[in-house]
N, C-alpha and C positions, 0 to 999 in steps of 0.2 A: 504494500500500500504506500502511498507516495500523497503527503500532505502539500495540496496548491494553496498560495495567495494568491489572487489575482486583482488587479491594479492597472487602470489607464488615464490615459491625460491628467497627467501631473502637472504640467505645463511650467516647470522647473520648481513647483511648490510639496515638498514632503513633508508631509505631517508626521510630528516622533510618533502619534500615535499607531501607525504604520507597522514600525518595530515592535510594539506592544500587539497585537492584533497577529501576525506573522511570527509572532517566536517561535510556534508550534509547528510551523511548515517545515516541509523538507527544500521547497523551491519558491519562488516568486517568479511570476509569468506577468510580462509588461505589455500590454495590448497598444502601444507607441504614445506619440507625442510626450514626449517623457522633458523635454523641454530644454535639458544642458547633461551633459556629458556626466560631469559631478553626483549629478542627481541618478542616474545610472552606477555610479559605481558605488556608491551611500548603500544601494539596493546590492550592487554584487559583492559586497565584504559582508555583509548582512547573509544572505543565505545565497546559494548558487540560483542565478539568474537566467531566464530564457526571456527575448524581447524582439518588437519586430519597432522599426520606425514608421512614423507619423509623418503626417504630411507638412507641420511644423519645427520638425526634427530639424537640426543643418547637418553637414558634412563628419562632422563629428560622429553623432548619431551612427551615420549612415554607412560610417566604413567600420564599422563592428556589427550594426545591429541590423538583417535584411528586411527587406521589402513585405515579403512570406516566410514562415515558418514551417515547416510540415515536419511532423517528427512523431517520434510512439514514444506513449507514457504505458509502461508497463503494456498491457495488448490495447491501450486505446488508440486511435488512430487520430491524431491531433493538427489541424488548422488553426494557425493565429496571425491577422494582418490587421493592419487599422483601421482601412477604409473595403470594408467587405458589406454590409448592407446586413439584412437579415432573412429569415423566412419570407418568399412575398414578395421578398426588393431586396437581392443580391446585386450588390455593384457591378456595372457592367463588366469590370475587369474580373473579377471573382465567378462570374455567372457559369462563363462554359465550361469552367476546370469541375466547380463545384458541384454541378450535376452529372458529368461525364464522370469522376473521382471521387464521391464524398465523402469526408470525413466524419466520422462519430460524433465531433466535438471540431466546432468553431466558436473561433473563438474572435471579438474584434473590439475596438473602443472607438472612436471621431466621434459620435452623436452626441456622448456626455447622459446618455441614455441607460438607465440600467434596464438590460432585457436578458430575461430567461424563457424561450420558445422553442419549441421540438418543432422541426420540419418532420411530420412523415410523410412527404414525397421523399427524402432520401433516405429517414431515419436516423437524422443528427441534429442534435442537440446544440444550439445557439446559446453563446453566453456575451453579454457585452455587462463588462461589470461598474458602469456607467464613468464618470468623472472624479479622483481625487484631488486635483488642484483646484486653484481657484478663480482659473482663468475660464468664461461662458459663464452659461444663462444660468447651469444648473443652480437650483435652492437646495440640495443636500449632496455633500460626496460621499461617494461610496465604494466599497470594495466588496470582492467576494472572497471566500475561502470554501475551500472543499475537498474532497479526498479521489484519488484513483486506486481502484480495486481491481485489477485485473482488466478488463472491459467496464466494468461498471463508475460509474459518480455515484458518490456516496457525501454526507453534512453538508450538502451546501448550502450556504452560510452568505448572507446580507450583511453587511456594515457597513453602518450610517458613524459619517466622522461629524465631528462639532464644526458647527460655519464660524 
């Protein structure tokens, strides 16, 4: 089993509470615009990091952190990018892979939206764990946390930070 935090658009603001919330993970997975470099690696001395960059990321970002993520957690079959859309309204860039290939678990952040929705046209699971900085519209940030059990998701977990 493999304990997730998950966290997007930080927009170079970390909240300590972050650290407090994440002690119990095994990983942190950064769904992008994470804002300054700094603020990336705060997170990778912290626990072993997985991230994809944002469309506000700069150069820095971008030549460590790719575009798309695909990787396996334990047997899950795992997508993470920024700007991927959701059930209903996959980004046109995301659209053809993700119906020709799909993943179990997608994973994305841009919107500042927290969404948890099962596509069953493919059979995976959408998570966008809305906004933790405090840059946009959002009135609450949040994060998720949750566990991989083989194929399965297992606690997952809503966290509301203080505005």
């Amino acid at each position: 089993m493999v304990k997730i935090g998950l966290i997007s658009d930080t927009h170079s603001f970390l909240d300590d509470a972050v650290f407090k919330h994440f002690e119990n993970c095994d990983e942190i997975w950064h769904a992008g615009d994470f804002g300054n470099i700094e603020l990336a690696d705060k997170l990778a001395e912290f626990k072993p990091l997985k991230g994809v960059y944002g469309n506000i990321d700069g150069q820095d970002i971008r030549r460590v952190y790719p575009l798309n993520l695909r990787f396996k957690c334990e047997d899950m079959d795992v997508w993470m990018t920024h700007i991927g859309g959701y059930p209903g309204k996959y980004a046109p860039a995301v659209r053809p892979e993700i119906y020709a290939n799909p993943p179990q678990l997608f994973i994305t952040g841009h919107s500042h939206i927290l969404k948890v929705m099962f596509d069953k046209k493919i059979n995976c699971l959408h998570l966008n764990p809305g906004a933790a900085g405090k840059q946009g519209w959002q009135k609450v940030r949040t994060l998720m946390r949750f566990a991989i059990d083989g194929d399965k998701i297992q606690d997952l977990q809503v966290i509301e930070l203080a505005v």
